[in-house]
N, C-alpha and C positions, 0 to 999 in steps of 0.2 A: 140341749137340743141335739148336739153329735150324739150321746148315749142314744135316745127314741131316737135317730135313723138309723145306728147300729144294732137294733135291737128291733127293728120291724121285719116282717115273714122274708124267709130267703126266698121265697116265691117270688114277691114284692122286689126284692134287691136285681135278682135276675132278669125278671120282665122290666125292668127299670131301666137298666144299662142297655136292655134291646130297643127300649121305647129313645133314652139319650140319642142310638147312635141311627137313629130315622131324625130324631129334629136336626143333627146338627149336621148329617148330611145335607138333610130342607135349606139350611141357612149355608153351610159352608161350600155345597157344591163339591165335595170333596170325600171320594169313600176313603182313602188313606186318613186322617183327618177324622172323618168321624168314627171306623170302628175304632182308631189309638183312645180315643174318647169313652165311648164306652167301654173297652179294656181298661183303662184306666179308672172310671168312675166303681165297676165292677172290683176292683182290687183293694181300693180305698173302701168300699162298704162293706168287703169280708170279715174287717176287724182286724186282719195277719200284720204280723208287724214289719215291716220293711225287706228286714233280712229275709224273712219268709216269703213275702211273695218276690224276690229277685232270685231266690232258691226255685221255688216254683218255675218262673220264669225260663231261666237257664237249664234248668232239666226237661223242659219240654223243647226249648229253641235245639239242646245239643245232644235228642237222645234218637237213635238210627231211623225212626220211620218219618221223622220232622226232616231227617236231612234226605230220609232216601225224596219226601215229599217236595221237596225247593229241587233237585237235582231232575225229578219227574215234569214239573213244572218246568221248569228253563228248557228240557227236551220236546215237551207239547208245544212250546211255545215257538223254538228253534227245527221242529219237523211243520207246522203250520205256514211259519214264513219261508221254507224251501218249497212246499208245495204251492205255494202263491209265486213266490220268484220264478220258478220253473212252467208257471203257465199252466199247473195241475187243477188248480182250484176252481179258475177257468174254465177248462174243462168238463170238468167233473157237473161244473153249475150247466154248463151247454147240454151234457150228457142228458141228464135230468130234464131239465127245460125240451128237450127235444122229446120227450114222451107224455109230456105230462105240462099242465098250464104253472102260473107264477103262485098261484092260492095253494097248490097240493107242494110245489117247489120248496116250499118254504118251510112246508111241516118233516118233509121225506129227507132234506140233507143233512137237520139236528138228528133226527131219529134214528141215519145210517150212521154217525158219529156216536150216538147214544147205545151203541150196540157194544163200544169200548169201555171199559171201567178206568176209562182218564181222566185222574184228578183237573179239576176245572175245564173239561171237556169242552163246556161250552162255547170258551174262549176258543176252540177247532170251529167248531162250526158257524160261529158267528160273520167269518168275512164271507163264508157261501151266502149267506140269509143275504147279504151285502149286494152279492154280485146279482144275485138271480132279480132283485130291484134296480135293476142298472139304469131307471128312469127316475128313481127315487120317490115315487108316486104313494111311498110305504110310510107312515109316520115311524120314525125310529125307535118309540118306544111300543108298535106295535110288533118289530121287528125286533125289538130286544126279549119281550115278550114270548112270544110265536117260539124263538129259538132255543129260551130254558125253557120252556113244556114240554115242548116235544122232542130237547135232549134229555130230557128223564122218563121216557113212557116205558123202558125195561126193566127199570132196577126194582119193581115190583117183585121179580122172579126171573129174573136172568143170572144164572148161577155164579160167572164169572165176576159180578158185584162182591167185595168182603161181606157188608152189612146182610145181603141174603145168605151165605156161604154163615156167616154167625148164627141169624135167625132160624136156620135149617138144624144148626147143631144145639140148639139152647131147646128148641121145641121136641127135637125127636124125631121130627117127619122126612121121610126118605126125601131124597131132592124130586124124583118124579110126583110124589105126594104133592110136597109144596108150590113147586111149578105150576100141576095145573088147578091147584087153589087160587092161586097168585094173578094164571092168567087174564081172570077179567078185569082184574085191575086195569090191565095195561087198556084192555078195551075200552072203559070206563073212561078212561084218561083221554085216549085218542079221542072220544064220542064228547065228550066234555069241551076238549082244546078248538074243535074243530068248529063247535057250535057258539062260545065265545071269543074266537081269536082266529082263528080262517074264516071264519065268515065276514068279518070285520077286512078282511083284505080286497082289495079291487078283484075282480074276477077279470082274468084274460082270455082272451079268445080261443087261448088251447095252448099247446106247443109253442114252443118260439120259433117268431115268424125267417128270422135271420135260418141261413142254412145250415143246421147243424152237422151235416157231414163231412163239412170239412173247414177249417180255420182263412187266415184272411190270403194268407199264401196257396189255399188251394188243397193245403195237401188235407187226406183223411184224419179224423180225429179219432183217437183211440176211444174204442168202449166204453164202458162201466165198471165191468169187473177188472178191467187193466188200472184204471183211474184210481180205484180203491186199493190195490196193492200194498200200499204202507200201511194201510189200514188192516188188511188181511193179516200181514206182516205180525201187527203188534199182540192183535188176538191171537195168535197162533201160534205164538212165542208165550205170551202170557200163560197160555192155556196148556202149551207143553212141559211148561217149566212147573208149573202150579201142579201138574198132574204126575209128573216126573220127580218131583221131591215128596208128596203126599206119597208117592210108593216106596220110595228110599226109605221112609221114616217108617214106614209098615216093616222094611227090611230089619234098618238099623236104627229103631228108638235111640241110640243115644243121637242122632245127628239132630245140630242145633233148629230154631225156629226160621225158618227164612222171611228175609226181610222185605215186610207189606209191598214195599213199592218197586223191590229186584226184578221179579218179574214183568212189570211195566218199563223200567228202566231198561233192560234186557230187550224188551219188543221194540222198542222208542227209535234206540241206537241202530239195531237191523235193520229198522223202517228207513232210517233219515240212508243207512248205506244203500239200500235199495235202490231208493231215491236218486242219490247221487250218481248211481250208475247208469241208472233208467234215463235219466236227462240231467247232464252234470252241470253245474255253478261255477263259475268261477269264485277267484277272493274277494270279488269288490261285492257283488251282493250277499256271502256269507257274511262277511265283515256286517254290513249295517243290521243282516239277520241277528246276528251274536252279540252286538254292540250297541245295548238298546236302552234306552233310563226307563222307558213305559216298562222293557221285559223288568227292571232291578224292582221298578216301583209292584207292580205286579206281586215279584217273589214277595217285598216286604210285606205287602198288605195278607200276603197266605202264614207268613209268619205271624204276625200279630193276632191272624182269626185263631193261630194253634196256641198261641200264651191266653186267650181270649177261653176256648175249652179246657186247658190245664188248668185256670180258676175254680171251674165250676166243676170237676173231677179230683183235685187234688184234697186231699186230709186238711182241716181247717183247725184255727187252736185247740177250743174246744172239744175236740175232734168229729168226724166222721167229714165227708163232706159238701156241697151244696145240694148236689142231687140226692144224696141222703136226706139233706135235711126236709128237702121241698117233698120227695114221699114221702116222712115222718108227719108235715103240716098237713096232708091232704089225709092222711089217715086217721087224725086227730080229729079234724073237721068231719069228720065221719062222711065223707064221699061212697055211694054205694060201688058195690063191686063192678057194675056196669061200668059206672063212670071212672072208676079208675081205669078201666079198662082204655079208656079213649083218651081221657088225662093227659097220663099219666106219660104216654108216648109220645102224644102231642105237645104236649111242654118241653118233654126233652128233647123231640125234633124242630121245637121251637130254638131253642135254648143253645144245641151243638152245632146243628145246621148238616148233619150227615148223616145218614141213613144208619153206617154201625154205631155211631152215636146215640141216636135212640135206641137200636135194637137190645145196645149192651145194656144200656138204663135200666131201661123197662120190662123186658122181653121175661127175664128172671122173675120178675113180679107176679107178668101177665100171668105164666104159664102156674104160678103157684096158687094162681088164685083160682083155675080152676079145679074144683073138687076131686076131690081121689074116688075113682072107680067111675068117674062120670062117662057118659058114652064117648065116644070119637070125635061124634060129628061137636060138641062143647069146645073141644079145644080148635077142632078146625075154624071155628066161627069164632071163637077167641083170638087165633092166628092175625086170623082175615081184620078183624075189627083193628087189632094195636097198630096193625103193621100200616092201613091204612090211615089210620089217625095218624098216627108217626111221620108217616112220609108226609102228606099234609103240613103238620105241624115243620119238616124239613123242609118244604116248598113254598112257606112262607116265612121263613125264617133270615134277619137281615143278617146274620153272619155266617150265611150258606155261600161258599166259595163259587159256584157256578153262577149264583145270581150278582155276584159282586163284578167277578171277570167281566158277564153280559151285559150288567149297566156300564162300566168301565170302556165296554169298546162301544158301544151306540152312543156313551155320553148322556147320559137319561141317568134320573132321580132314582134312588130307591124306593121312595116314598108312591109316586106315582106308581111305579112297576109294579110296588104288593099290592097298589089298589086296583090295578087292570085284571089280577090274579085270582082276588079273594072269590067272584062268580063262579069260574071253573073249578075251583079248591073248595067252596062253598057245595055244590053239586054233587063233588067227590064227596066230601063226608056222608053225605043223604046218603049218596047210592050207596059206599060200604056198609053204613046201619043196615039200609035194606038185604043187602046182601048178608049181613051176619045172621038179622033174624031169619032170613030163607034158609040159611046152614042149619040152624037150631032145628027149626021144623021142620025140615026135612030128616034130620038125624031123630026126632022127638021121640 
């Protein structure tokens, strides 16, 4: 019996340990708890013997972009709770609520957080979604909802993402190319979220009624663009740094690769001095900021999603490995080229839970499989098709870090979350087909 489950499709083994770690969430109430679960059922069904997968393991827990990722995280988490201690977050919710009612609030403070390429972002923007219901009149897993959507409507083609920054170099296509291929996506998304999950929100009278000009002492309240500062801070630094070592290496090719999350790490730290200066803390509320078992439990559970994809990328006995193998079954099975097209990136953004994660998968595949000498417009609706499936397949995927973080602070199921989701994910798929054949025939 162990031989026939070690020996059924690694397709099978993979969606298996996805499927484990939804039930035992269902039963345990517990996402720490149930990805170890599925991480663990995943490792045992690889075959690897022991030694190997704790080698596995520890080279992915101890190798620079896993640390620079725990170090970026504790910073998002640790600039979040000064911007809430210091009364910013507040703010920022008033800012907003003062132009705009609680149903558009809700979509506009994920999306202005979504503009950063911060690992588990959403955990930023989650206590906004919080605030701007300050009657609670919002079921929380509509709120948990509402806040992953519409903190991912850029990473479509917002350059500053890695996984587009990949996807742009594997395809060929200039960045203005891909961008504005890319951008209806974003629209798609917005038009989609807005008609299953803003609509679903109570509708408010407009603006909030309270006076947003000035706080309970009277005095005025700062802006918008002032409000967002740290935020301006991280992109800007990101974006400096990233564009400032891209030219050093055009200088001096020998200079090494810099590390995925330095740049983030770098914008994080400026943000939170910023901060500190703009409206400083004392120790007693740093202290409970820095001093947190939710932040440690947190870090763990982003470690264990990273042994969780070193499983499914890493070299297997036999060799090659899991994602090798699972395109080797679907090629076998003789899947037409269409459908691998759509697959093949939606499994793996099932499967990794992040957007370079599929793209690295897949993307190599996609682009090979269209034809040599074919027109333009083939690959562009090739683009269009994977990248969509992909992200898709990423946005319902239970071991994607932003939807972990978001059930995590609303306290709401996984299970229930993918099923609030699948309509507007459901929609997207439509509309990218459509959109791919429109490419086709338009280029034909």
């Amino acid at each position: 019996m162990i031989d026939g489950l070690l020996n059924v499709p690694t397709l099978v083994k993979v969606l298996g340990s996805l499927a484990l770690i939804l039930v035992v969430n269902r039963l345990a109430r517990n996402l720490l708890v149930s990805v170890l679960a599925g991480t663990a059922a995943l490792a045992l069904w690889s075959g690897a013997p022991a030694g190997t997968l704790a080698g596995i393991a520890w080279r992915r827990v101890s190798e620079p972009s896993t640390l620079g990722l725990v170090v970026a995280i504790f910073l998002v988490i640790w600039l979040s709770g000064q911007m809430a201690a210091a009364g910013v977050m507040t703010d920022l919710v008033h800012a907003v609520r003062a132009r705009t009612g609680k149903r558009h609030s809700m979509a506009i403070l994920p999306a202005v957080i979504g503009m950063l390429p911060m690992p588990g972002g959403a955990l930023f923007s989650a206590p906004m979604v919080d605030r701007v219901d300050a009657d609670g009149s919002v079921r929380p897993m509509l709120k948990a909802q509402t806040n992953y959507w519409f903190r991912h409507v850029w990473e479509y083609w917002w350059p500053l993402y890695p996984g587009v920054m990949l996807a742009i170099s594997i395809t060929g296509l200039e960045i203005w190319q891909f961008m504005l291929l890319q951008v209806p996506l974003t629209l798609f998304s917005l038009a989609a979220g807005y008609v299953f999950l803003l609509r679903r929100i109570p509708r408010a009278s407009g603006p909030a009624t309270e006076p947003s000009d000035g706080d309970a002492s009277g005095a005025p309240r700062p802006g918008f663009l002032r409000l967002i500062m740290p935020i301006a801070v991280v992109i800007g630094t990101y974006a400096a740094v990233e564009g400032g070592w891209w030219a050093a290496q055009e200088r001096w090719p020998d200079l090494p690769e810099l590390n995925t999350y330095a740049p983030m790490i770098l914008g994080l730290v400026l943000a939170i001095a910023v901060q500190q200066v703009r409206r400083p803390l004392a120790w007693r509320p740093w202290r409970t900021i820095l001093i947190s078992r939710r932040t440690a439990m947190m870090v763990l559970l982003v470690v264990i999603l990273r042994v969780y994809g070193a499983l499914i990328e890493a070299p297997l006995p036999g060799g090659g490995s899991m994602v090798d193998a699972m395109r080797g079954e679907m090629d076998r099975w003789s899947i037409p080229v269409l459908g691998m097209m759509m697959l093949l990136p939606f499994i793996a953004g099932l499967t990794t839970g992040i957007c370079i994660g599929f793209v690295g998968a897949s993307f190599p595949i996609v682009v090979s499989l269209v034809a040599p000498g074919a027109p333009r417009a083939e690959l562009l609706a090739a683009v269009t098709l994977a990248f969509g499936f992909g992200y898709m397949g990423m946005m319902l995927s239970p071991v994607h870090l932003c939807l972990i973080v978001t059930n995590e602070h609303f306290r709401t199921g996984l299970v229930q979350s993918l099923r609030g989701l699948l309509p507007p994910a459901a929609v997207m798929l439509a509309v990218v087909t459509a959109y791919h054949a429109a490419l086709r025939l338009i280029g034909g």
